[in-house]
C-alpha positions as CSV (number, residue, x, y, z in Angstrom):
1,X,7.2,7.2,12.1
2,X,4.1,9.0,14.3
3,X,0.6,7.3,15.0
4,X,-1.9,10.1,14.2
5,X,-5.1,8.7,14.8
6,X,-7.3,5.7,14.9
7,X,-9.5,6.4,12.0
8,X,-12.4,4.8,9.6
9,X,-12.2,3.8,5.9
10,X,-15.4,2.5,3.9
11,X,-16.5,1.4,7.7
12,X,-13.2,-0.3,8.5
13,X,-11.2,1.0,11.6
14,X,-7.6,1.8,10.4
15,X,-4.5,3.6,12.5
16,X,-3.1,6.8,10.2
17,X,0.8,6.2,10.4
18,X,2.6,9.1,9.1
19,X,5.9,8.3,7.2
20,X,8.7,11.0,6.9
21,X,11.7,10.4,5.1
22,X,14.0,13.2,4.7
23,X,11.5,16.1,3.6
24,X,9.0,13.5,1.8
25,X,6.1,12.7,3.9
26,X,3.2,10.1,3.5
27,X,0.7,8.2,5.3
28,X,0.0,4.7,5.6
29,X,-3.3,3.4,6.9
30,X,-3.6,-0.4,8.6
31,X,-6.7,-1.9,9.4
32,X,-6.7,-2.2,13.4
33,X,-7.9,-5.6,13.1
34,X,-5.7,-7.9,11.1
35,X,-3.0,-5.5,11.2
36,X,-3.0,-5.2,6.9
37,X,-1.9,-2.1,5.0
38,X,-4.9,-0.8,3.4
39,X,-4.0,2.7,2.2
40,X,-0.7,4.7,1.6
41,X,-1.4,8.5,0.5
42,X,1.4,10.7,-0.7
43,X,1.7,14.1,-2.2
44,X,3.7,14.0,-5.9
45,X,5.2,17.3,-7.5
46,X,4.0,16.7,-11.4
47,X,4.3,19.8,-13.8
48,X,4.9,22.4,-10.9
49,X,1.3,21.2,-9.3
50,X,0.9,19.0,-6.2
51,X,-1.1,15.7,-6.7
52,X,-2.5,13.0,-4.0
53,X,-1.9,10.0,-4.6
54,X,-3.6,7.4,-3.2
55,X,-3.0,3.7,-3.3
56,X,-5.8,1.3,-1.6
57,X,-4.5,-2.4,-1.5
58,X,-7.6,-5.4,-0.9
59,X,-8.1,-8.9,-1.5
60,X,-5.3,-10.3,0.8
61,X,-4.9,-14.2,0.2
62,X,-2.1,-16.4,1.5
63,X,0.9,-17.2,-0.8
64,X,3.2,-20.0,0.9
65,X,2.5,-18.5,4.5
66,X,2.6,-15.2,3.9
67,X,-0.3,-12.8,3.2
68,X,-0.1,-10.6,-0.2
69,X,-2.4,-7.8,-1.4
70,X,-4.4,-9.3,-4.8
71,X,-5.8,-6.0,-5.8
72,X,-4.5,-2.5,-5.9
73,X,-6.6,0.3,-6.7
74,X,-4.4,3.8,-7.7
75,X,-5.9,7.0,-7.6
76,X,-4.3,9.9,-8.5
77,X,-5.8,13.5,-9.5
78,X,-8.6,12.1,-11.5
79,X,-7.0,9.1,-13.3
80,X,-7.8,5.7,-11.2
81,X,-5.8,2.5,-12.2
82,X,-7.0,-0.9,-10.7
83,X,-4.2,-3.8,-10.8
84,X,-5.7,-7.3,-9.9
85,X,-2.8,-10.2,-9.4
86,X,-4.2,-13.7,-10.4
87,X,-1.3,-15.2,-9.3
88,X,1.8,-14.4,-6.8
89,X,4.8,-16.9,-7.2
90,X,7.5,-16.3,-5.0
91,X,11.3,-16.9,-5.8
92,X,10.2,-19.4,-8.2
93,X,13.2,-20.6,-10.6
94,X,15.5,-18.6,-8.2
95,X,18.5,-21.1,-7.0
96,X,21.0,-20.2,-4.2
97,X,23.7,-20.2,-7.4
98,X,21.9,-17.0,-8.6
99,X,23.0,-14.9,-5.9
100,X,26.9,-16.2,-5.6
C-alpha cells in the first residue's frame, strides 16, 4: 500500500492509494475529508485487451453505526452500470447457532 498523491475528483479532494497484491495492482481514492472510499480503479485482462475499470461509490448513510455506500456507479470500457441500495440490513436472521 503507497500514497501517491493528494488529488481532486468532481471538485472533491481525495488521496490516490495504490493497492498491489502479488502482480495485480489498483488504486483506491478516499475523500480527505470524511475519510470515505470514493473510487477504486483497476485494470482487467478481457479477450486478450486491457480494460479500466472504474468503480465510484456515493450516497453514504448510516446503517446501525456504521457508514455504507447506497450507490455504486461501474464503468468499464464503455458499458456503465449504476447499483442503488434502498436498504442495507446487516446480519439480520443470523443467530450465533449458525456459525457452531
Amino acid at each position: 500500500i503507497e500514497l501517491v498523491s493528494l488529488t481532486s475528483i468532481e471538485g472533491v479532494d481525495v488521496y490516490k492509494i495504490k493497492v498491489t497484491k502479488g502482480e495485480d495492482e489498483s488504486f483506491r481514492y478516499y475523500d480527505a475529508k470524511t475519510g470515505y472510499l470514493v473510487r477504486t480503479e483497476k485494470t482487467v485482462e478481457a479477450q486478450g485487451q486491457s480494460i479500466v475499470t472504474v468503480e465510484d461509490v456515493s450516497d453514504y448513510k448510516e446503517v446501525n453505526g456504521v457508514m455504507f455506500p447506497h450507490t455504486t456507479k461501474i464503468t468499464a470500457g464503455p458499458q456503465v452500470l449504476i447499483l442503488n441500495s434502498t436498504d442495507v440490513k446487516i446480519n439480520e436472521g443470523v443467530t450465533e447457532a449458525d456459525f457452531n
